[in-house]
C-alpha positions in Angstrom: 106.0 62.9 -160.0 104.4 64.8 -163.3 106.1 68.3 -163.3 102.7 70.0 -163.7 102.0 73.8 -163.3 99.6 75.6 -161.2 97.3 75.9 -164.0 97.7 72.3 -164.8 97.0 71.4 -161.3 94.2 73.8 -161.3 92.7 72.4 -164.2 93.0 68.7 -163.7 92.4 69.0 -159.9 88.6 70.7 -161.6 88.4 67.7 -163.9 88.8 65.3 -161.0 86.3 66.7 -158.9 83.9 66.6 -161.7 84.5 63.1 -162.1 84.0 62.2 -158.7 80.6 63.9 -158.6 79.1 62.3 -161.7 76.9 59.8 -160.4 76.3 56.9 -163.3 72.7 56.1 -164.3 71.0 57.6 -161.2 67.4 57.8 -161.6 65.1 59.9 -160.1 62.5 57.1 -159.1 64.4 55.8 -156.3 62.5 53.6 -153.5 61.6 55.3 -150.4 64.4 54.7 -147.9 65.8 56.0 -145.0 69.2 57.1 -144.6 71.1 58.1 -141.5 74.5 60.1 -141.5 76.3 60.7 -138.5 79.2 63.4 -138.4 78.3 66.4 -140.4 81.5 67.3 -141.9 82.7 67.2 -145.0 82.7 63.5 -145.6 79.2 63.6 -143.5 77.4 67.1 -145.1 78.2 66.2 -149.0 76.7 62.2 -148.6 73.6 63.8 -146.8 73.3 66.6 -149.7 74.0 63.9 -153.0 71.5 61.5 -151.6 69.2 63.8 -152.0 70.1 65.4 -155.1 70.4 61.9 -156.5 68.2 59.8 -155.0 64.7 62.2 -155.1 62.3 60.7 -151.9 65.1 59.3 -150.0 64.7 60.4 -146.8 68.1 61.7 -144.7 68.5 62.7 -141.4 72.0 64.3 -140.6 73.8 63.8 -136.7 76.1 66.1 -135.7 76.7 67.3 -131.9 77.2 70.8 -133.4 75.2 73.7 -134.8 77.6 74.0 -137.7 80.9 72.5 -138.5 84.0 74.6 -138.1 86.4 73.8 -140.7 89.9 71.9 -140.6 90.3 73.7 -143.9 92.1 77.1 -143.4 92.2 76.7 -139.9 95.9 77.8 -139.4 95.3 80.8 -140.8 93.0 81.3 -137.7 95.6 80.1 -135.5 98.0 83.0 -136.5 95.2 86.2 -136.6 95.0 86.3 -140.6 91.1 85.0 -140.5 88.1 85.1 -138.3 86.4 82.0 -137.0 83.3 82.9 -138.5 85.8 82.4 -142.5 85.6 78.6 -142.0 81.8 77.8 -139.6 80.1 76.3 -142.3 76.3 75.7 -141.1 73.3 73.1 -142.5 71.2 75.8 -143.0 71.5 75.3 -146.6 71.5 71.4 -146.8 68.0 71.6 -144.8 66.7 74.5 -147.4 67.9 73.3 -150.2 68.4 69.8 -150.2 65.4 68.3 -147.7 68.3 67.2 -145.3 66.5 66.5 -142.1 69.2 67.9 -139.3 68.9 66.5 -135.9 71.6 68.0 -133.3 73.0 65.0 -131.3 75.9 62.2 -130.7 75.5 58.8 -132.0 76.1 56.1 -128.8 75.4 52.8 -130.4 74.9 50.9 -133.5 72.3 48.1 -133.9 73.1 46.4 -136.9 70.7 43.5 -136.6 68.4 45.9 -136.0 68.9 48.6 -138.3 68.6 51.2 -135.6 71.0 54.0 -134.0 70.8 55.9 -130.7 71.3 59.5 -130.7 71.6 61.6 -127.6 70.2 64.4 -127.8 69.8 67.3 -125.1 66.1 66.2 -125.1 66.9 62.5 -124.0 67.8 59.8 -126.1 66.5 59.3 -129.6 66.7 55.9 -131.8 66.5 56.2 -135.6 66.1 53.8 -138.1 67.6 52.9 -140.9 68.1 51.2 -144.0 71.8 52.6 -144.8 73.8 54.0 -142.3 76.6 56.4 -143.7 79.1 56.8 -140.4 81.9 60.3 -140.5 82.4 61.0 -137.1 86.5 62.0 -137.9 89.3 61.0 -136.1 89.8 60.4 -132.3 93.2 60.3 -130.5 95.6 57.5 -129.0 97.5 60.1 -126.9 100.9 59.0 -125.4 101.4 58.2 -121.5 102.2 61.2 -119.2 99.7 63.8 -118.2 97.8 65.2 -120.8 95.3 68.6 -120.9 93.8 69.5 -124.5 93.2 72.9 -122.6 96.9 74.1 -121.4 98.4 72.2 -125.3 96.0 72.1 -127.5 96.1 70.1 -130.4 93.8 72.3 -132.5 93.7 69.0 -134.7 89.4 70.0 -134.0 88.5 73.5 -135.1 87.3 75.4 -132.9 87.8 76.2 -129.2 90.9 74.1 -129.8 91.9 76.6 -132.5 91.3 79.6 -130.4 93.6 78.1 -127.3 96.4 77.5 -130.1 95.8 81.0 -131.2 96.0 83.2 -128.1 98.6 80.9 -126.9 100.8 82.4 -130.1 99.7 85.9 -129.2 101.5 85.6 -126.1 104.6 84.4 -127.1 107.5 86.9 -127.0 111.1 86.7 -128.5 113.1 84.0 -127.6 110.2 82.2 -126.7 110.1 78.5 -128.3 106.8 77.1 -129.8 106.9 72.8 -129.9 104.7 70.8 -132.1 104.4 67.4 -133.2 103.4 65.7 -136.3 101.6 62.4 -135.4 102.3 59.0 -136.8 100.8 58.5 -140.7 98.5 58.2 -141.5 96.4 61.5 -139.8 94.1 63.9 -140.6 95.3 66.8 -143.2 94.3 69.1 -142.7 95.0 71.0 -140.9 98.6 70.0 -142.3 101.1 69.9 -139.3 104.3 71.6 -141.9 102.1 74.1 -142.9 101.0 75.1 -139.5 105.3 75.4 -138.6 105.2 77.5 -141.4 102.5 79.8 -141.0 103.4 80.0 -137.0 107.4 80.8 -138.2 106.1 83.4 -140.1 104.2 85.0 -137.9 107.1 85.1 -135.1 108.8 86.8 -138.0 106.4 89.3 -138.6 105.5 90.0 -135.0 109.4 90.8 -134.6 109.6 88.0 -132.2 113.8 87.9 -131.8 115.4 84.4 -131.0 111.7 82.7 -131.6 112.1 79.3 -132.6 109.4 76.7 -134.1 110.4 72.9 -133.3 108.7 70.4 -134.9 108.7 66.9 -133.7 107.8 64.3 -136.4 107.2 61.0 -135.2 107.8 59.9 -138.9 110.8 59.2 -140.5 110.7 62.6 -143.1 108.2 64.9 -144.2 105.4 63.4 -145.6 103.5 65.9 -147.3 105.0 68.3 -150.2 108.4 67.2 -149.2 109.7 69.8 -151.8 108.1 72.7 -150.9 108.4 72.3 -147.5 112.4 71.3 -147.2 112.9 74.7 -149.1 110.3 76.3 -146.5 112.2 74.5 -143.2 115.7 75.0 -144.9 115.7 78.5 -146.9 112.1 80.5 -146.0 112.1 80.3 -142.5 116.1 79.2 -142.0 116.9 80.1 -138.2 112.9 79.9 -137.1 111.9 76.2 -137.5 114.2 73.3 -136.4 113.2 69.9 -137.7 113.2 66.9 -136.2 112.4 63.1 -137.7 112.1 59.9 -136.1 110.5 61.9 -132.8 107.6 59.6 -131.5 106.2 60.6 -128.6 106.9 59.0 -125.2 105.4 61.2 -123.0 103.4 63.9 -122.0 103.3 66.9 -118.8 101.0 69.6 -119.9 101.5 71.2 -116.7 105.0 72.0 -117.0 104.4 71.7 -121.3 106.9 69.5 -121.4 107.8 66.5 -123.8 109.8 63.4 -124.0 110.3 61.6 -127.6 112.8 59.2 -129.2 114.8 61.6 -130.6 114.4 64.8 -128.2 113.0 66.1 -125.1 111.9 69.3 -124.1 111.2 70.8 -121.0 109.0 74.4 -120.4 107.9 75.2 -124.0 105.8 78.6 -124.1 104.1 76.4 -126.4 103.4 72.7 -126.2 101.2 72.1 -129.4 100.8 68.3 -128.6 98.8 66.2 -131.8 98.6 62.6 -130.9 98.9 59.7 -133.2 95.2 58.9 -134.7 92.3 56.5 -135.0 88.9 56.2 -136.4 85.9 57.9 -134.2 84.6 55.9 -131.7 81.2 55.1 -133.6 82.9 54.0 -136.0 85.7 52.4 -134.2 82.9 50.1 -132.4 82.5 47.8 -135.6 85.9 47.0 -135.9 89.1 48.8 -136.9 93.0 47.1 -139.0 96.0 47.4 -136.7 96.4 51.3 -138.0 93.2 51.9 -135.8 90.8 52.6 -139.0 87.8 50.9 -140.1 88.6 48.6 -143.4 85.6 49.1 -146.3 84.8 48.3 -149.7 85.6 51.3 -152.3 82.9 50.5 -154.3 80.3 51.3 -151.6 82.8 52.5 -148.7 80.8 49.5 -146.8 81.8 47.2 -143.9 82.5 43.9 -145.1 80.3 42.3 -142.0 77.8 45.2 -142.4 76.6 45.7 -145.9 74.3 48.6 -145.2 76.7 50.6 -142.6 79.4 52.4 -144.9 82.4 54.4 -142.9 83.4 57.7 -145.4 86.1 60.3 -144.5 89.0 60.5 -142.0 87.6 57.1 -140.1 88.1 55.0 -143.0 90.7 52.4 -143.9 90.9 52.0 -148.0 92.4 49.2 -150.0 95.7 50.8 -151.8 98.6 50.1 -153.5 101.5 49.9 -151.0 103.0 53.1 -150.1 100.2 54.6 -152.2 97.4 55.1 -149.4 94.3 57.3 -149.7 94.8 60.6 -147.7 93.1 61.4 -145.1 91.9 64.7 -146.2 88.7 67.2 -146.5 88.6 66.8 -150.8 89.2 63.3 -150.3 86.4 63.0 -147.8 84.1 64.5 -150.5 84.9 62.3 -152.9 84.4 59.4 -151.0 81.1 60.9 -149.9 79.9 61.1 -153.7 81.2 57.3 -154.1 78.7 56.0 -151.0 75.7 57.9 -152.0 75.8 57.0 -155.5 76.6 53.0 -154.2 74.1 53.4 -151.9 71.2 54.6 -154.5 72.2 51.5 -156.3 71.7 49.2 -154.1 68.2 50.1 -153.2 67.5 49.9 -156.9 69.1 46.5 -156.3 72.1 47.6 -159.2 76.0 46.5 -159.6 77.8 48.7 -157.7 80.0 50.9 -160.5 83.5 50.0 -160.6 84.2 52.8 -162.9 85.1 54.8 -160.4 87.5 57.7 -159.7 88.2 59.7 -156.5 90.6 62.7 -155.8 92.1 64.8 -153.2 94.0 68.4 -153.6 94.9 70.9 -151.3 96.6 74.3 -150.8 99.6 74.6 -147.7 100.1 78.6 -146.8 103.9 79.0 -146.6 103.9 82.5 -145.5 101.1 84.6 -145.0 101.2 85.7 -148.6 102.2 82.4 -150.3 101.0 79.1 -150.9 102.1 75.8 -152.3 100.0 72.8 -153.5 99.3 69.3 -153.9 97.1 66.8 -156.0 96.8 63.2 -156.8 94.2 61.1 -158.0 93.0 57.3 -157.3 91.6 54.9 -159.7 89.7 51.8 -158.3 91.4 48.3 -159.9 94.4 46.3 -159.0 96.7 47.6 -156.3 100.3 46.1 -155.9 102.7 45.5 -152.9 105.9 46.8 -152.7 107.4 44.5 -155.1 104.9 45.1 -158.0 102.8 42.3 -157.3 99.3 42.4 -157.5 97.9 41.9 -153.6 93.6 42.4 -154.8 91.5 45.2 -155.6 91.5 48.9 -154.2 92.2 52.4 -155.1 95.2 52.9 -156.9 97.3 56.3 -156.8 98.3 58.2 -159.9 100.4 61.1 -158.9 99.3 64.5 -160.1 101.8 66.6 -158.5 103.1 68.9 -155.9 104.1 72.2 -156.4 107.5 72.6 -157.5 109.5 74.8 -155.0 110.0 77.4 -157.5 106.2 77.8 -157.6 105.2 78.6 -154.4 103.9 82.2 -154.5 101.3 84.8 -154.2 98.9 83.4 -157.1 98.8 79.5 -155.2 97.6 81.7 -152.1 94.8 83.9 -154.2 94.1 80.2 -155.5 93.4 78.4 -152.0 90.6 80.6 -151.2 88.9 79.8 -154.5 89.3 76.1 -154.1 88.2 76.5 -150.4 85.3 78.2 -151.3 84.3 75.6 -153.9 84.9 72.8 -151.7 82.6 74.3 -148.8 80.1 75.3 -151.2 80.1 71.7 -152.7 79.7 69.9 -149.5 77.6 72.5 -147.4 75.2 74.3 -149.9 
């Protein structure tokens, strides 16, 4: 790991960005096409809005089942009271005003390849579109574990929104010596919202709220932390010593929402205050419908984030399975869903100009993780696309490769990386939504 500093990260984390949004010879006469984009989050919203910057009279219709999308992004800091819903709804207002994004409020049920077509239902009825690329972001969807399982009494809040506010009142209630369970799903998952930071922040808000004999227990079906393990071992072990008890190798057996309840291989628990239950992940169903690896995610080609079967139907964002280097994967992560986004819509403008696809291509993904509610930590990396490797070193074919940025050091978590993660929030909305 590159000891860099906040500014460094800061810097470079920019410089990445920048890269991943240049698009390489993109000409404004592009043939007329039509492009279809179902999901409108950030994967979804910023291939909508670059295909139209990019690609002048393309024509793009955005699917969402949602007036706006409420963001993963900053969402624990709902959970515990320090923001307002209305901080991370980000609406299309903008992409339709400024961009020409056609936004059409419905669910995608079916996929006809041969066809080129795609049914939306819509409060109206049912709607079929066509195509001639199909860009699907519909996010993740859960493989919840046996037992009896209501979203409503433990909430995953792993989907912002109502989810978030169940989580959140749910804390409000709790009183001291009250214990607040949470589990941290199988890698790879969405992040975020990031499952240590959200300990963290709830931790320190039991503190706050004088919450005596409160305890956070967090039940991580992998085998250590796998985000920031620095940062967060000194946040677990020193910050919030006495509030958060962790606990690896904890997959989930089963589930009783009714008496919030939960049986894993390494610990049960019966009658938590709190049972903040986040299953293990797969690919949306749209998406999951044309084929998924043994993970549950749908494989694609970097170059174009296309299915190898379905050259004109490309998967971007949390659904996604990406060639990488072994123990190297591509996060599954709102900046990372961005860049992807810019990857697709510049592959895509290509190949209606009949062009290569670029292989000189970069992606990147950073994030902030609140600690406390005045401090903040970080994380960066960056992904090149040419040979990955297996474990041994060997070259195993062609994919995004990981070059490690770095992580804020332990010693740097503080009040400035907090200030920071609202500016790097606010780009990052602004980038994909206006």
């Amino acid at each position: 790991m590159h000891p860099l500093n906040r500014r460094q990260f800061l810097k470079m984390a920019g410089a990445a960005s920048m890269l991943a949004a240049l698009p390489r010879a993109v000409s404004a006469q592009t043939v007329a096409a039509r492009v279809v984009v179902v999901g409108g989050g950030f994967g979804g919203a910023t291939v909508a809005k670059y295909l139209r910057m990019w690609g002048g009279n393309v024509q793009v219709t955005l699917v969402d089942p949602s007036p706006a999308h409420i963001s993963c992004v900053l969402s624990n800091l709902v959970v515990t009271g320090a923001l307002p819903m209305t901080r991370i709804t980000l609406g299309y207002t903008a992409l339709a005003a400024n961009h020409g994004v056609e936004i059409l409020q419905g669910s995608a049920i079916a996929v006809d390849p041969a066809g080129g077509r795609v049914t939306i239902a819509t409060a109206t009825g049912n709607q079929v579109l066509d195509y001639d690329h199909l860009v699907l972001a519909p996010g993740i969807d859960f493989a919840p574990a046996p037992g009896i399982w209501n979203p409503d009494l433990t909430p995953h809040a792993w989907r912002a929104g109502t989810q978030t506010t169940v989580l959140k009142n749910q804390l409000a209630a709790m009183r001291s010596r009250d214990t607040f369970v949470m589990t941290v799903p199988k890698s790879p998952y969405r992040c975020p919202p990031g499952p240590y930071e959200r300990a963290c922040v709830v931790a320190d808000y039991l503190k706050r709220k004088g919450r005596t004999g409160a305890k956070v227990i967090v039940l991580d079906a992998n085998a250590s932390i796998q985000a920031e393990p620095e940062a967060f071992t000194k946040a677990f072990n020193v910050t919030h010593k006495g509030w958060i008890e962790y606990v690896p190798n904890a997959a989930v057996q089963s589930v009783n929402s009714s008496t919030r309840s939960i049986v894993t291989t390494a610990r049960t628990v019966n009658n938590a205050k709190v049972l903040n239950y986040i299953p293990n992940q797969v690919a949306g169903g749209i998406a999951a419908s044309l084929g998924v690896n043994s993970s549950g995610y749908v494989p694609v080609n970097p170059l174009s984030y296309a299915i190898a079967n379905y050259p004109d139907i490309h998967v971007i964002g949390d659904s996604c399975a990406v060639p990488a280097s072994d123990g190297k994967a591509v996060p599954k992560s709102a900046h990372m869903a961005n860049s992807e986004a810019k990857i697709c819509a510049d592959a895509i403008l290509r190949s209606l100009r009949g062009e290569a696809l670029d292989e000189n291509i970069a992606s990147s993904s950073a994030c902030y993780s609140p600690i406390t509610s005045k401090t903040a930590s970080w994380l960066s990396t960056n992904f090149i696309y040419g040979d990955i490797f297996d474990a041994a070193g060997n070259v195993k074919g062609k994919g995004m490769h990981r070059v490690d940025i770095g992580e804020a050091p332990a010693a740097e978590v503080g009040g400035d990386s907090f200030e920071d993660m609202f500016t790097w929030a606010d780009s990052l909305f602004a980038d994909c939504f206006v």
